[in-house]
GUDRENVEX-251894 format. One line per 10 residues: number of its first residue (from 1); their letters; for each residue z, x, y of N, C-alpha, C. Coordinates in Angstrom, 1 decimal, decimal comma, always signed. Layout:
NUM	A	Z X Y Z X Y Z X Y ~ ... $
// end
This chain:
1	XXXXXXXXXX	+47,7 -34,6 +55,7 +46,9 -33,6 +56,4 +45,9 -33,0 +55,5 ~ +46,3 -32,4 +53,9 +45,3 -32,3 +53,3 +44,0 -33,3 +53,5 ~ +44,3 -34,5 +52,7 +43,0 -35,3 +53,0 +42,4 -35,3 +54,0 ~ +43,1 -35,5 +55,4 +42,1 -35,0 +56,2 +41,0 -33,9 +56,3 ~ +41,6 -33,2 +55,9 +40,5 -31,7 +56,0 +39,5 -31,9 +54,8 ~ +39,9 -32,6 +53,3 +39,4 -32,6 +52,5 +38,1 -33,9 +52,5 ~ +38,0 -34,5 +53,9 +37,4 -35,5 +54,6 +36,5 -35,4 +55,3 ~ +37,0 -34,0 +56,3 +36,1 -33,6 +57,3 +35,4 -32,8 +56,4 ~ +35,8 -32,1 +55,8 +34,4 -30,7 +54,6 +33,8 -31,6 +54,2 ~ +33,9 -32,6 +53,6 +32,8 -33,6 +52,8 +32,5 -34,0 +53,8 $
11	XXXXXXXXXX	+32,8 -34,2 +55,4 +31,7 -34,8 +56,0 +31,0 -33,9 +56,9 ~ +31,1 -32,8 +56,4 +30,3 -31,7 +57,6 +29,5 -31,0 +55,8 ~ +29,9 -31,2 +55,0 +29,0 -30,6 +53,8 +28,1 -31,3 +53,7 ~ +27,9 -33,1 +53,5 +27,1 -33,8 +53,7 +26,2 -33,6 +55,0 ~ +26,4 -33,3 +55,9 +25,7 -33,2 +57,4 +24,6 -31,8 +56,9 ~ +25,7 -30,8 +56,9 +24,7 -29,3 +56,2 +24,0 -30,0 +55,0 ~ +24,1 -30,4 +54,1 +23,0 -31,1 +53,2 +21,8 -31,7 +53,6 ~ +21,9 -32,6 +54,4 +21,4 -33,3 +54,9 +20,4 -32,8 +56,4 ~ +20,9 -31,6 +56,5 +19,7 -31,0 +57,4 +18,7 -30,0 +56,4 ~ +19,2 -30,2 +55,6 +18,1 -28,9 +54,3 +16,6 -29,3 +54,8 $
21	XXXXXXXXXX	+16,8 -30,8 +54,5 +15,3 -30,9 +54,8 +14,9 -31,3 +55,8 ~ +13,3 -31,5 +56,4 +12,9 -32,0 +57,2 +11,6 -33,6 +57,8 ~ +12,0 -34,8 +58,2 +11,5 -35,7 +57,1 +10,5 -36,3 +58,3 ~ +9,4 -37,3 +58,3 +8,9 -38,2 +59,3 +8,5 -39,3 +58,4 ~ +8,8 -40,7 +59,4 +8,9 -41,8 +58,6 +7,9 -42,7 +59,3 ~ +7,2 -41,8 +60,4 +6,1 -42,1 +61,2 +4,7 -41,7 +60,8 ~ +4,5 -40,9 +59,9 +3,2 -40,2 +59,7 +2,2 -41,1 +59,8 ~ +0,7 -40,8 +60,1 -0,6 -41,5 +59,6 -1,0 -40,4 +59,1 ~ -1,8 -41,6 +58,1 -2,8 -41,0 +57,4 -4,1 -41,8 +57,8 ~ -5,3 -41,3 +58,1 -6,2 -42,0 +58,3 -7,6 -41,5 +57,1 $
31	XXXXXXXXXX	-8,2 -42,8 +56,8 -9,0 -42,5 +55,8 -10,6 -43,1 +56,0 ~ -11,8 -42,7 +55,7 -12,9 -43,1 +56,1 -13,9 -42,9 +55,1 ~ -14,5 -43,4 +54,5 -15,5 -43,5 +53,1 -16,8 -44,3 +54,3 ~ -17,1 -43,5 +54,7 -18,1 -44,2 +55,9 -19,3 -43,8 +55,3 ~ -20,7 -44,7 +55,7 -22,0 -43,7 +55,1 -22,9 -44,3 +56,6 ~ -23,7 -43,0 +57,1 -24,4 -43,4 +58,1 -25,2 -44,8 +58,0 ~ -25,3 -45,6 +59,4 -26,1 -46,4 +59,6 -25,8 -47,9 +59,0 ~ -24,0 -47,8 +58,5 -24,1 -48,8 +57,9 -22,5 -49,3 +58,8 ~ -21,8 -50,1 +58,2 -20,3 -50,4 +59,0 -19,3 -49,2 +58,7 ~ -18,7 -49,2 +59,7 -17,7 -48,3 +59,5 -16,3 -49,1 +58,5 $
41	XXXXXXXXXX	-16,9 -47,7 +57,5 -15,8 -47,9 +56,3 -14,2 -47,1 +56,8 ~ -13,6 -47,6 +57,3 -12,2 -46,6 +58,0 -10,8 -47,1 +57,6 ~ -9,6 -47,0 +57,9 -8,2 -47,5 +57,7 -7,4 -46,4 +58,0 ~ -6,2 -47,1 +58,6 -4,9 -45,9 +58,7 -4,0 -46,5 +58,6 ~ -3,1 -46,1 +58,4 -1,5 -46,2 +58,0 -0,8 -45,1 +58,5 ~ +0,0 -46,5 +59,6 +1,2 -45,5 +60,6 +2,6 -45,5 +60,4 ~ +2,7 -46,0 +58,5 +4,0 -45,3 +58,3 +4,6 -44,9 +57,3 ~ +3,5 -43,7 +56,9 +4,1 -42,6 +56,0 +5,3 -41,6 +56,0 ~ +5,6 -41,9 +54,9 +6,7 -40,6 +55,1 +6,4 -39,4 +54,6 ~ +6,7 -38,3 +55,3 +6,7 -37,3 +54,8 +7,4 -35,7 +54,6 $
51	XXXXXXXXXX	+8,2 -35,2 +53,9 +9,6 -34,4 +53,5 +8,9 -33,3 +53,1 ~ +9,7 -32,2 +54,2 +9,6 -31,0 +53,5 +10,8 -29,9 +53,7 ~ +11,2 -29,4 +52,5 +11,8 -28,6 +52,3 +11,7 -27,3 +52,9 ~ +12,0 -26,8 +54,0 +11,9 -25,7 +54,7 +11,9 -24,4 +54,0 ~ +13,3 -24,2 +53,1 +13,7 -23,8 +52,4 +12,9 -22,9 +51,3 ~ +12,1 -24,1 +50,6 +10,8 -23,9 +48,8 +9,6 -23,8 +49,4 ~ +9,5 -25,0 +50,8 +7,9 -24,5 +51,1 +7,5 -26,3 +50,3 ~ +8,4 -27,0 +49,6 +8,2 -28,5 +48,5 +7,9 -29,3 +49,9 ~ +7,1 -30,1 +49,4 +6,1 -31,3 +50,6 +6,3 -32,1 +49,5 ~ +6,8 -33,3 +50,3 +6,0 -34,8 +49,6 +5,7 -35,5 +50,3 $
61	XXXXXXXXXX	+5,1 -36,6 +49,8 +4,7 -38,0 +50,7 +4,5 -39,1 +50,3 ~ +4,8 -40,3 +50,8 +4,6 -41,1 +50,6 +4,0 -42,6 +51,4 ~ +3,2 -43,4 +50,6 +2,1 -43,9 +51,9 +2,0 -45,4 +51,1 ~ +2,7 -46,4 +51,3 +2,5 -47,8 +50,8 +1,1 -48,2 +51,6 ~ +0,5 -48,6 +50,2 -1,2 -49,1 +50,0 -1,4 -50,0 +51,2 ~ -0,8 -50,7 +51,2 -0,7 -52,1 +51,8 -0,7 -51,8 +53,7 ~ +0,0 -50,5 +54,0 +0,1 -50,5 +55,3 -1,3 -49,9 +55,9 ~ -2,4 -49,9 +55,0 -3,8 -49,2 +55,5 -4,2 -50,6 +56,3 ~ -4,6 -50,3 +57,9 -5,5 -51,6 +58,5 -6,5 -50,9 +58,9 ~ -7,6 -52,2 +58,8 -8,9 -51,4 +58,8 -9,2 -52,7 +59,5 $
71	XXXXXXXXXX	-10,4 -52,5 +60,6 -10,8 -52,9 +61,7 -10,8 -54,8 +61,7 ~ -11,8 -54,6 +60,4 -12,6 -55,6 +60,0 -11,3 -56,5 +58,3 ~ -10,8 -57,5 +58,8 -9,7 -58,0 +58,6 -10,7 -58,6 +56,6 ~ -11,5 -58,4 +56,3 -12,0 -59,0 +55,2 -12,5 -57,7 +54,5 ~ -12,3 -56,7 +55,1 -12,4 -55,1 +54,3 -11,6 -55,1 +53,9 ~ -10,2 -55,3 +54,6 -8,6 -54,7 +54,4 -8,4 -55,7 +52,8 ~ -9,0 -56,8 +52,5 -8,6 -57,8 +51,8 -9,5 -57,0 +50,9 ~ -10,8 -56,9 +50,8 -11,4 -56,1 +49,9 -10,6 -55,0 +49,2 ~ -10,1 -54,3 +50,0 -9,9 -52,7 +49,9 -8,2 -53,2 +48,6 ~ -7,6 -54,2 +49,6 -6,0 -54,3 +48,8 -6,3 -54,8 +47,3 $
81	XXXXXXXXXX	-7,5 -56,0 +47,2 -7,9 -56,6 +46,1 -8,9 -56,1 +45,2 ~ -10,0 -55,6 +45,6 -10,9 -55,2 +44,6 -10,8 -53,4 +44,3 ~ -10,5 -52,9 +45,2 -10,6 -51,3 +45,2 -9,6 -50,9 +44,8 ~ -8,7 -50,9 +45,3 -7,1 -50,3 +45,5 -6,2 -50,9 +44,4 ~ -6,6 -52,1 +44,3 -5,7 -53,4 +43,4 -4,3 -53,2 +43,9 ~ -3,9 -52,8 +45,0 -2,2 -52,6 +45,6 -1,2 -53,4 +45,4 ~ -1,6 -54,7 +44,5 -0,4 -55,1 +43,5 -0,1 -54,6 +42,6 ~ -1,0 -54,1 +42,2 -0,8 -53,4 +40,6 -0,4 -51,9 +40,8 ~ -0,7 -51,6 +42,0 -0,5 -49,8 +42,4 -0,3 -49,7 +43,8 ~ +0,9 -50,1 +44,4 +1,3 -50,3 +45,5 +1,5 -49,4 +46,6 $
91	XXXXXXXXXX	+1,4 -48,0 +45,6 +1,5 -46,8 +46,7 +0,8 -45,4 +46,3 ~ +0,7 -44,6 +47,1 +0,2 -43,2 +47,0 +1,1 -42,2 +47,1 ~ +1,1 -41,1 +46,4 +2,0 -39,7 +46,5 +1,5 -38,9 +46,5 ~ +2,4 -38,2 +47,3 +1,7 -36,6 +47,0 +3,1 -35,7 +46,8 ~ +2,8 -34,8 +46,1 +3,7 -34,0 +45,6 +3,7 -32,7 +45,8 ~ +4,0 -31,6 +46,2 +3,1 -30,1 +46,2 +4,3 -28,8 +46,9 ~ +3,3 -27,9 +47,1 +4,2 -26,5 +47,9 +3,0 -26,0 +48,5 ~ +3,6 -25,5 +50,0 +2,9 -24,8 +50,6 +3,0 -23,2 +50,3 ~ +2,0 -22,5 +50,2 +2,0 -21,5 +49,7 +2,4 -20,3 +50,6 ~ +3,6 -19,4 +50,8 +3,9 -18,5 +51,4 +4,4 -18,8 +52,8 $
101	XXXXXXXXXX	+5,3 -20,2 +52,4 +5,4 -21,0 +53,6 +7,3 -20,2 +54,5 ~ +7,1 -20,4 +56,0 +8,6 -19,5 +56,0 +8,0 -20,4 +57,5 ~ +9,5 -21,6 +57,7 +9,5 -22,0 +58,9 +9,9 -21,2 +60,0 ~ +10,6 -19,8 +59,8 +10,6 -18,9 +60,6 +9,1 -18,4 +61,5 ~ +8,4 -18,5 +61,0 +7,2 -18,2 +61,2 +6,7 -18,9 +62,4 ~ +6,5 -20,1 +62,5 +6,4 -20,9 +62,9 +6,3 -21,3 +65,0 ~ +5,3 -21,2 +65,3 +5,1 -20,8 +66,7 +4,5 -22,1 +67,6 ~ +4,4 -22,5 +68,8 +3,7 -23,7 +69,4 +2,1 -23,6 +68,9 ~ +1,5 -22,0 +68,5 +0,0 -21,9 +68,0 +0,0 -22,3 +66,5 ~ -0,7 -23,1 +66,1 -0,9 -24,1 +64,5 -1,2 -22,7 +63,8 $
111	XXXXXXXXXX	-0,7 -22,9 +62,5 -0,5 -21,6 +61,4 -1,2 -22,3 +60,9 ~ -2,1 -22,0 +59,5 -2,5 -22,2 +58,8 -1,5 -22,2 +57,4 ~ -1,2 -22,6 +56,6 -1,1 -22,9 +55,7 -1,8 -23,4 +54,0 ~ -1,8 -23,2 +53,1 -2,7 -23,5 +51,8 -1,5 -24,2 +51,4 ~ -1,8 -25,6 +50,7 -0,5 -26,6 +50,1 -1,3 -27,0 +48,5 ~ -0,9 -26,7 +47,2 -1,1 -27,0 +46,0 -0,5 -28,3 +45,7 ~ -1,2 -28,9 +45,2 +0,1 -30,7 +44,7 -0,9 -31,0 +44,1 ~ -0,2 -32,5 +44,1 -0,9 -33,4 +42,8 -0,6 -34,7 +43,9 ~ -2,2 -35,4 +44,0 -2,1 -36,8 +44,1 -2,4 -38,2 +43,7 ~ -1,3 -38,9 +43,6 -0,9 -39,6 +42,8 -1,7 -41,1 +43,4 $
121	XXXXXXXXXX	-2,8 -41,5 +42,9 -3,4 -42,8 +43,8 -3,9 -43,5 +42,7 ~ -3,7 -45,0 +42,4 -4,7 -46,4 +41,8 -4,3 -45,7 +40,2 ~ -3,0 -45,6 +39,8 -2,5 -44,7 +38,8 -3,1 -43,5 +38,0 ~ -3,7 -42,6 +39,0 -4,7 -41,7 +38,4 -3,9 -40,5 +39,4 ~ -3,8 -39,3 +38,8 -3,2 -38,4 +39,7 -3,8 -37,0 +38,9 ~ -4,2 -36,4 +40,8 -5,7 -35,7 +40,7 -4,6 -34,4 +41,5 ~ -5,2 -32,9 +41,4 -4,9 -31,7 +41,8 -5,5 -32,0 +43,2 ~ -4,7 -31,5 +44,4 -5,4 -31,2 +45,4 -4,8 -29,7 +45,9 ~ -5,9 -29,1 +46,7 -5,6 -28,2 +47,1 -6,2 -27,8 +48,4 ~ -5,8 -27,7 +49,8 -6,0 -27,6 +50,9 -5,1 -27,0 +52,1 $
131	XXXXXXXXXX	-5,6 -27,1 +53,3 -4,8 -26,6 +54,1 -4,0 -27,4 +55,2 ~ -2,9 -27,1 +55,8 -2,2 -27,6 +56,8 -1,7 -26,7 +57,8 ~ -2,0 -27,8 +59,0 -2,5 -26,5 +59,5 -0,7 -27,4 +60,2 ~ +0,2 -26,1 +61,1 +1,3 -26,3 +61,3 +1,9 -25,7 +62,3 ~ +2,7 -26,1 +63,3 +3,1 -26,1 +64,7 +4,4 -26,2 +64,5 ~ +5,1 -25,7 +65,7 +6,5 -25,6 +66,6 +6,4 -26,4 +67,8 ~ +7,0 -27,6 +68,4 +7,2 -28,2 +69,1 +8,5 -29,0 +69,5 ~ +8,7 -28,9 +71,1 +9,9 -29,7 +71,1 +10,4 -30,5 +70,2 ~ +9,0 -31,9 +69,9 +9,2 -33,0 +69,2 +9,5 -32,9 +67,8 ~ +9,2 -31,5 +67,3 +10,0 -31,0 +65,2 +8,5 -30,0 +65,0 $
141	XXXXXXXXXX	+8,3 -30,2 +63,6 +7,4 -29,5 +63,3 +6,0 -30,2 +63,4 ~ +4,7 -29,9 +63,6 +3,8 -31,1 +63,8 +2,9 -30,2 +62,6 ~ +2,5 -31,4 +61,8 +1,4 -30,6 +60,3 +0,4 -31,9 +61,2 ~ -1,0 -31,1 +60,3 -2,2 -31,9 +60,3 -2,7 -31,2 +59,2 ~ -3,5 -32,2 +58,5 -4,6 -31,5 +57,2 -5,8 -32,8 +57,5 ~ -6,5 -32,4 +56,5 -7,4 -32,8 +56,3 -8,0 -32,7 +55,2 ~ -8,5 -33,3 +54,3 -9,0 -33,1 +53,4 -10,0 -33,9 +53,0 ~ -11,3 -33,9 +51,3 -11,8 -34,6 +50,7 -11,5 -35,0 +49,4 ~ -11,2 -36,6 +48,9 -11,4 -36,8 +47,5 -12,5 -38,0 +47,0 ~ -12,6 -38,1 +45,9 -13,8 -38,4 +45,3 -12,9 -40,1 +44,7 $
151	XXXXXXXXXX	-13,9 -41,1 +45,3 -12,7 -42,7 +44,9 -13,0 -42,6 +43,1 ~ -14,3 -41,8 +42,6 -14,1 -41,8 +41,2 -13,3 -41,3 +40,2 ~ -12,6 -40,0 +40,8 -11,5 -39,7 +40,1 -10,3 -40,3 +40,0 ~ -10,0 -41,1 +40,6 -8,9 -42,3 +40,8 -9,1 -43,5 +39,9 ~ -10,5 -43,5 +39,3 -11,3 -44,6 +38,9 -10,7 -45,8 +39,7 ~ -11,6 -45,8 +41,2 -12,2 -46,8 +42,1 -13,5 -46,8 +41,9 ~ -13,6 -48,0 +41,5 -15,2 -48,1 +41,2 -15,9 -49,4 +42,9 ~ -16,8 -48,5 +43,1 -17,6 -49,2 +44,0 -18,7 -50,4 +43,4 ~ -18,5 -50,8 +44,0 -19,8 -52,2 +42,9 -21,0 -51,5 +43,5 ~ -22,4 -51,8 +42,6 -23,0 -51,6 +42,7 -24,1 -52,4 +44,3 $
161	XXXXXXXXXX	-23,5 -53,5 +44,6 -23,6 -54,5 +45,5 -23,6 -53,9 +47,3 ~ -22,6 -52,8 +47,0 -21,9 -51,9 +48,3 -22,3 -50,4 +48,2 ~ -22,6 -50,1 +47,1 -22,4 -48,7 +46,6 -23,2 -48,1 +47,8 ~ -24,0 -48,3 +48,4 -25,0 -47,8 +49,2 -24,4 -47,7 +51,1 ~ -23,4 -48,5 +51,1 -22,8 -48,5 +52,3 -21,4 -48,5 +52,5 ~ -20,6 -47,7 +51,1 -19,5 -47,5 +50,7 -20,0 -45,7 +49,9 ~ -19,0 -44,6 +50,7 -19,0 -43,6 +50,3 -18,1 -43,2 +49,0 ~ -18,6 -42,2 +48,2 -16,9 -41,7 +47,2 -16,8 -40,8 +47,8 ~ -17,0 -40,6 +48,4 -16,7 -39,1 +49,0 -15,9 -40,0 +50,2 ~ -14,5 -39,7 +50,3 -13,3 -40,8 +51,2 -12,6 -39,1 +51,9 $
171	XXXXXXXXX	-13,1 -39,1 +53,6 -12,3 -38,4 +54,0 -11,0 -38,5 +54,7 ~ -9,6 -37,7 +54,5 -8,6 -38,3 +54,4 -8,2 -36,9 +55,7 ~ -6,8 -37,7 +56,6 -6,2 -36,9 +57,7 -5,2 -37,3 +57,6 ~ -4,1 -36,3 +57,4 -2,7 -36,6 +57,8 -2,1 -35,8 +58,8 ~ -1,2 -36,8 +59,5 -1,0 -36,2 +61,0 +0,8 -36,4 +61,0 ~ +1,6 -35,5 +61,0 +2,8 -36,1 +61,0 +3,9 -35,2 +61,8 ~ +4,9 -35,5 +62,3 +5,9 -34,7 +62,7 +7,1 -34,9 +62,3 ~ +8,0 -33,6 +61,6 +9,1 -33,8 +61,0 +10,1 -33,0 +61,6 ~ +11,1 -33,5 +61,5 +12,3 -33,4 +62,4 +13,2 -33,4 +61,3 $
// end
């Protein structure tokens, strides 16, 4: 009888553990280094994960290189092989806290939020600081951000060849729902 009970607490402590956080294993991120008048430089990837601790306000994420498709099937090869090198650096992170964050708060109207982290891209890992903006819905929590980073601080070098129809300035959107 003991063990029983000493069976069920470990399996209902695991369960309460296990809801601490809040995770999506669906996210996109979409990303676009476009410069007018030339081809659309774009990619997204629809399966990021992304965890947040309700509790600290702690966000992470994570985004394998390889899952970015982009329209034009000899970009995506460019982008894995010459830019990205996604053998050699197969994924992106992000690590951070939302600032004054309380999912109590939390309404079907998007809150604003400011998130501090570090992101981790092409083994170079850069401060970011922006906003998410964040919702209550049946389907969990729904974040969106948006942001800008610069492919030089990553040291992605654009060849001189493209430089003119390839932006550093890469605008990035993440869209995710966590449950």
């Amino acid at each position: 009888m003991k063990k029983i009970i000493v069976i069920a607490i470990l399996a209902f402590s695991n369960w309460a553990i296990a809801q601490e956080k809040l995770v999506c294993k669906s996210g996109i991120i979409t990303f676009e280094a476009s410069v007018p008048s030339f081809e659309e430089v774009k990619a997204t990837n629809k399966s990021v994960t992304v965890v947040l601790n309700p509790a600290t306000g702690e966000i992470a994420s994570l985004a394998l290189v390889k899952g970015f498709r982009f329209k034009v099937a000899l970009m995506e090869e460019h982008f894995n092989e010459n830019y990205i090198e996604s053998d050699q650096y197969p994924k992106a992170t992000f690590k951070g806290k939302l600032e004054n964050f309380d999912s109590n708060s939390l309404t079907a109207t998007p809150k604003d939020f400011t998130v501090n982290g570090k992101l981790e891209l092409h083994g170079k890992t850069v401060a970011i600081k922006t906003v998410i903006k964040m919702s209550k819905s049946s389907a969990g929590i729904n974040m969106l951000s948006n942001f800008s980073v610069n492919a030089s601080d990553f040291n992605i070098a654009i060849p001189s060849v493209v430089k003119s129809k390839v932006s550093n300035k890469i605008n990035v959107q993440l869209n995710a729902v966590l449950k």
